[in-house]
N, C-alpha and C positions, 0 to 999 in steps of 0.2 A: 459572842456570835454576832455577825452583823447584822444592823438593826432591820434592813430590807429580808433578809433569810430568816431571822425571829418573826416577823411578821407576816409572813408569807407562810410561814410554819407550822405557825396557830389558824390564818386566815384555815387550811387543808380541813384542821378538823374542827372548826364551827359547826356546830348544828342548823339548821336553815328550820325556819319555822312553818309548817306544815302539818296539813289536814290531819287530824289523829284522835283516837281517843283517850278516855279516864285510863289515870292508872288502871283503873278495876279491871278494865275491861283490854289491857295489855295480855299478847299471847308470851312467852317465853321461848317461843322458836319463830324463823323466817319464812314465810310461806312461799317466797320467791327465791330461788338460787340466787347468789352474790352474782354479781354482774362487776366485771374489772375492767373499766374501761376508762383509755388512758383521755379520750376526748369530752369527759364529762364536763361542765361549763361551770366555774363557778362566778362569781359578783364576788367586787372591793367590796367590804361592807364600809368603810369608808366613806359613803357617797352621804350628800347633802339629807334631810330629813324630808325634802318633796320626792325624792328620788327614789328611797329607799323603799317604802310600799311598791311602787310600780314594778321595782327590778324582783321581788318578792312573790308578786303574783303573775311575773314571767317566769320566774324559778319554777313557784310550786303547781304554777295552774297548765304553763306550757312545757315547760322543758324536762320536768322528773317524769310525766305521764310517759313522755315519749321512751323512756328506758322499758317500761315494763313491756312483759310478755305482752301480742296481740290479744289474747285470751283472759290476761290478768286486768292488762287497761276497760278491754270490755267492760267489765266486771266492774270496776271502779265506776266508768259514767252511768250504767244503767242504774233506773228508778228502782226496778224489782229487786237489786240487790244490797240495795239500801240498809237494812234490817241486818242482813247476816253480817255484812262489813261492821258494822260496830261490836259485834260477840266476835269477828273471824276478817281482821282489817287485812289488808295486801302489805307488807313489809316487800323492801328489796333493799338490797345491800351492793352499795356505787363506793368503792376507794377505800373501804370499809367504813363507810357511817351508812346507819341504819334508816333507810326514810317510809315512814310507816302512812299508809293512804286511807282515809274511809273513802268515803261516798262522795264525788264530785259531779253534780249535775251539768249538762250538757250545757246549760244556759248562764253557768257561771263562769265560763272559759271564755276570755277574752276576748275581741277581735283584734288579728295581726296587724291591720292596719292602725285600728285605735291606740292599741296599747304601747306600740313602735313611735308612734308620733308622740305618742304624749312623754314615754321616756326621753324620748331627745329633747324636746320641748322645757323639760326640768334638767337637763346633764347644763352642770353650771361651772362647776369647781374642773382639776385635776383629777382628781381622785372621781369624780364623775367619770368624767370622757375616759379613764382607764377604763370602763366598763363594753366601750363599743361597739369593737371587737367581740368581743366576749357576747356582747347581747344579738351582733349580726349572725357569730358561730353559734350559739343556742337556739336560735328563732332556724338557723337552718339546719342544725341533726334533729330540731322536731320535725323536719318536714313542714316548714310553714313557709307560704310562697311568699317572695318579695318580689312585686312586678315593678317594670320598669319606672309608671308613674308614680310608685311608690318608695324607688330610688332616685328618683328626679327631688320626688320632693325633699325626700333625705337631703340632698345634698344642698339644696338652698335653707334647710334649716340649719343646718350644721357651716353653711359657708355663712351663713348672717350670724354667728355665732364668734367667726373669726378661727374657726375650727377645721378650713376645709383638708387640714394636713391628715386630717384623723380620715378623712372620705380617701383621699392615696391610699394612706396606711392600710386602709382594709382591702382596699383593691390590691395591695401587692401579696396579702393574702388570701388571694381569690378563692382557692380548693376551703379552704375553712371557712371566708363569708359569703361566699356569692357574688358578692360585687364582681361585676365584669365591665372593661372599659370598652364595651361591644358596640353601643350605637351613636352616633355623631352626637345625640341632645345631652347625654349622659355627659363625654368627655367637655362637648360646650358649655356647659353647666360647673364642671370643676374649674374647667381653665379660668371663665371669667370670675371666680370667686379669688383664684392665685392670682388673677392681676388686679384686683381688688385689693387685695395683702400692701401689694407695692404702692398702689394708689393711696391707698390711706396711711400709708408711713413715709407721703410727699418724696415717692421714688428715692428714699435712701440708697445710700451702693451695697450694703450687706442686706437689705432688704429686696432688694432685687435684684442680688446675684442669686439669692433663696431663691423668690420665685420662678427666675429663668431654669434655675434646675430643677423645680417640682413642673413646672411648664413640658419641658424636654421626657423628664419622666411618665409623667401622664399619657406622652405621644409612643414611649417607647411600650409602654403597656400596653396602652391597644393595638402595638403590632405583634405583641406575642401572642403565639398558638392559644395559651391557656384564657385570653379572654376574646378570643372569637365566638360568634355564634354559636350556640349549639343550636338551633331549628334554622331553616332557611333562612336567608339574607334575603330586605324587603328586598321586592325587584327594581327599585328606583336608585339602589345602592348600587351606582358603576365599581366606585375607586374604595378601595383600604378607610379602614375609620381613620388611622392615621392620618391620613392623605385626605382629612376633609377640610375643605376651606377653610371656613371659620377659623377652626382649633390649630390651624395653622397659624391664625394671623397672631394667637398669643404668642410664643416665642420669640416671635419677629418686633411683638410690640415691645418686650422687656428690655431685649438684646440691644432694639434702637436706644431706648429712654436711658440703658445705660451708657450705650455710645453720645447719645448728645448730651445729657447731663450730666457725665461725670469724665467722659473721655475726652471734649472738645472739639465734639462729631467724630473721634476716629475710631474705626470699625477694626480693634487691635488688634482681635482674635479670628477675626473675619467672619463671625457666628451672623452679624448684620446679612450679610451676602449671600451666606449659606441658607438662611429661613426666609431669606427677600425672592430667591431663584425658587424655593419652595413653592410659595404663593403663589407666585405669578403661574407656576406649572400646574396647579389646581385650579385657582379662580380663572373662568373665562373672562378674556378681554373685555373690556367696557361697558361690563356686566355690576347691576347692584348684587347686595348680597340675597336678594328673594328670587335675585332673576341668574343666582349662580346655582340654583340647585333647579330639577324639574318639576315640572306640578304635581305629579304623583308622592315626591317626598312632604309634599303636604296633607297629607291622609284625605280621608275619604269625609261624606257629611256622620256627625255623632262618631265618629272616632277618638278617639282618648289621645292625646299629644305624647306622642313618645312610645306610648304600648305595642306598635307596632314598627317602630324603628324611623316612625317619622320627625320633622322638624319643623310642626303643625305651630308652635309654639311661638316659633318668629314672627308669625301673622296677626299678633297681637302684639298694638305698639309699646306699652308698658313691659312688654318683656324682650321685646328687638332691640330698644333703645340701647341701653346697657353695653351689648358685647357689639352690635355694631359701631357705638362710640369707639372702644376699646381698640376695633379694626381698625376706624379711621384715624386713628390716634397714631397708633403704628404704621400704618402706611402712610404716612406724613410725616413722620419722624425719622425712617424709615429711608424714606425718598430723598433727605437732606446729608445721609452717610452712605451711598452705595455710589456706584459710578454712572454717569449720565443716562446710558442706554437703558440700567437695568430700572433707575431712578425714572425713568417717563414711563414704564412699564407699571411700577408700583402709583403713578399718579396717576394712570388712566382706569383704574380702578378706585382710586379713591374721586376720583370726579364720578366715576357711576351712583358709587355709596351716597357722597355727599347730601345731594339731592332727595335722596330714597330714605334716607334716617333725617331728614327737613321734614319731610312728607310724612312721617311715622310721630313724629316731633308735635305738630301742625293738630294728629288725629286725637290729641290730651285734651281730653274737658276742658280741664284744668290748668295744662301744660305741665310745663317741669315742674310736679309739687315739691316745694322744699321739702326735703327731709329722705324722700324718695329715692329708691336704687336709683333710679333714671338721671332724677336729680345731681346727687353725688356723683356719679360719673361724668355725665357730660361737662358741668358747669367746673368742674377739677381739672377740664383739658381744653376746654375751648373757651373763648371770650364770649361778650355779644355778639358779636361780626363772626363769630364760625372759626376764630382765628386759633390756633394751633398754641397751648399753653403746656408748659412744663417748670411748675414752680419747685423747684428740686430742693429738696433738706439733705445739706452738707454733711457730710457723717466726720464723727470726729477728726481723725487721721486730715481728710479735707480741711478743715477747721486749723491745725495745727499748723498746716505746710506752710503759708507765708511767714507764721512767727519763726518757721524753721530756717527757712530761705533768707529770712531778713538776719539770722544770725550766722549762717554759712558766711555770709557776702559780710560780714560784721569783721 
């Protein structure tokens, strides 16, 4: 048999370790009708040794409660019935294994927020992050909310991880995790960690042909039906999430960096033109990036960045830095492969930026601290002088071609 089907085989009918009593005190029937359901969630048991309690007591504490009957679960958290559960335990029966409940007190059930961070916070290995999925679909058939700022933050744990393929991946299966690519900071937040990928693999060409098509994919998600809002759109939202600035300029930054560094400025496929006429039809003219959205998309005072579809978040320069580098990176780059009209149009926008991520730059204690998101980005694309850098690593194939050429002409 093969070895993924053998192992997946046995993974089905593991026992998962769970609240229970003494043999003694074992019934020899199920008090709960079978329950057959095909969405039950289960954990690689595969995962790291810091991982494996945490997925465990998402199993047993969050996600088997949620199968039982309204009536049965009662019965499990309540104090009062503490006593009789240990003579008369709640069994139910999922896929056919048996998972038999005592007494779970209300105050040993997790917090969603805590126990979600802390699982991502240890997912180290493969065999980890095969769980993600799995742990976003379990956290949501219990009915346990995952709000925005608490997918925002998902997704810069999992992008500083080098992982943000696994943040796609769930989004593309949205009806199972929730994730939705509904509001501008969400999709800003993926993009700039996909052009991060390319950045730190010194804009390789198989490297950032990846990221321009997870770039492109993230845009086409958030025009589909299935990850639109389901409650009202904030009112500051004119245009399509698709259609937001920002998350525009990633595609256009990839598309250039592979036009100027690996094509010799030439826009082959004409994707440069295509995501450059984008921009410019989103961003207003001569506009920074703080002064291309309106003050309303900056929430209100004590409002939570994001929770309500704002892009509160920019306003702090430690977290502007970043993706507006990334913009002006692109539209610089950008500006050097399109044709002259459309090329003054992408620089009048990046002379607005310039200035306005100097000024965000300027508000660092400390400045660019080494080591720093902020750091890493900027100082990977611009000189001292502000000057427009792209140190490209040659990917093999490049590497070969002059020995190749030199022996053609041989």
């Amino acid at each position: 048999m093969d070895r993924v089907l053998l192992r997946n085989a046995f993974r089905a009918q593991a026992p998962l370790r769970l609240p229970t009593v003494s043999p003694m005190q074992q019934r020899c029937f199920t008090q709960t009708p079978a329950r057959h359901d095909t969405r039950y969630i289960t954990f690689d048991p595969d995962v790291s040794d810091n991982l494996a309690p945490i997925l465990t007591e998402i199993q047993n504490k969050i996600i088997l409660p949620y199968y039982l009957p309204p009536h049965q679960r009662e019965r499990v958290f309540n104090e009062k019935h503490r006593n009789s559960l240990r003579m008369n335990p709640v069994d139910i029966e999922i896929d056919g294994l048996t998972h038999r409940f005592s007494h779970l007190p209300w105050k040993e059930i997790p917090s969603t927020r805590a126990v979600f961070h802390e699982a991502l916070r240890n997912m180290e290995t493969t065999h980890d992050w095969s769980n993600f999925v799995r742990l976003l679909s379990g956290l949501r058939e219990a009915k346990r909310v995952i709000n925005t700022a608490m997918f925002v933050k998902m997704i810069r744990q999992t992008g500083a991880k080098g992982r943000v393929f696994a943040v796609i991946d769930a989004a593309r299966q949205t009806k199972r995790t929730g994730l939705r690519f509904d509001l501008p900071q969400k999709v800003q937040e993926v993009l700039l960690f996909v052009q991060l990928k390319a950045l730190d693999a010194a804009w390789e060409k198989k490297e950032l042909e990846q990221a321009l098509r997870w770039s492109t994919m993230v845009l086409e998600m958030a025009a589909d039906p299935a990850h639109r809002l389901e409650k009202r759109r904030p009112d500051w939202l004119s245009w399509p999430v698709e259609r937001d600035p920002l998350s525009l300029t990633a595609p256009l930054h990839l598309a250039a960096a592979l036009a100027v560094g690996h094509n010799a400025g030439r826009d082959v496929d004409g994707r440069v033109a295509y995501w450059a006429k984008q921009v410019v039809a989103a961003w207003p003219a001569g506009k920074g990036l703080l002064e291309a959205y309106p003050a309303e998309a900056f929430g209100g005072r004590g409002s939570v960045s994001g929770d309500r579809g704002d892009v509160r978040y920019l306003s702090a320069a430690p977290l502007y830095i970043a993706p507006a580098a990334n913009a002006l990176h692109g539209l610089r780059l950008a500006a050097q492969v399109v044709e002259p009209a459309l090329a003054d149009k992408l620089n009048a926008i990046a002379a607005a930026l310039e200035p306005e991520l100097a000024s965000k730059i300027a508000e660092l204690k400390d400045g660019l601290k080494e080591g720093s998101l902020p750091h890493r980005v900027y100082t990977n694309q611009f000189d001292a002088q502000g000057g427009v850098k792209l140190d490209v690593k040659a990917s093999p194939v490049e590497e070969a071609a002059p020995a190749e050429d030199a022996k053609t002409e041989a």
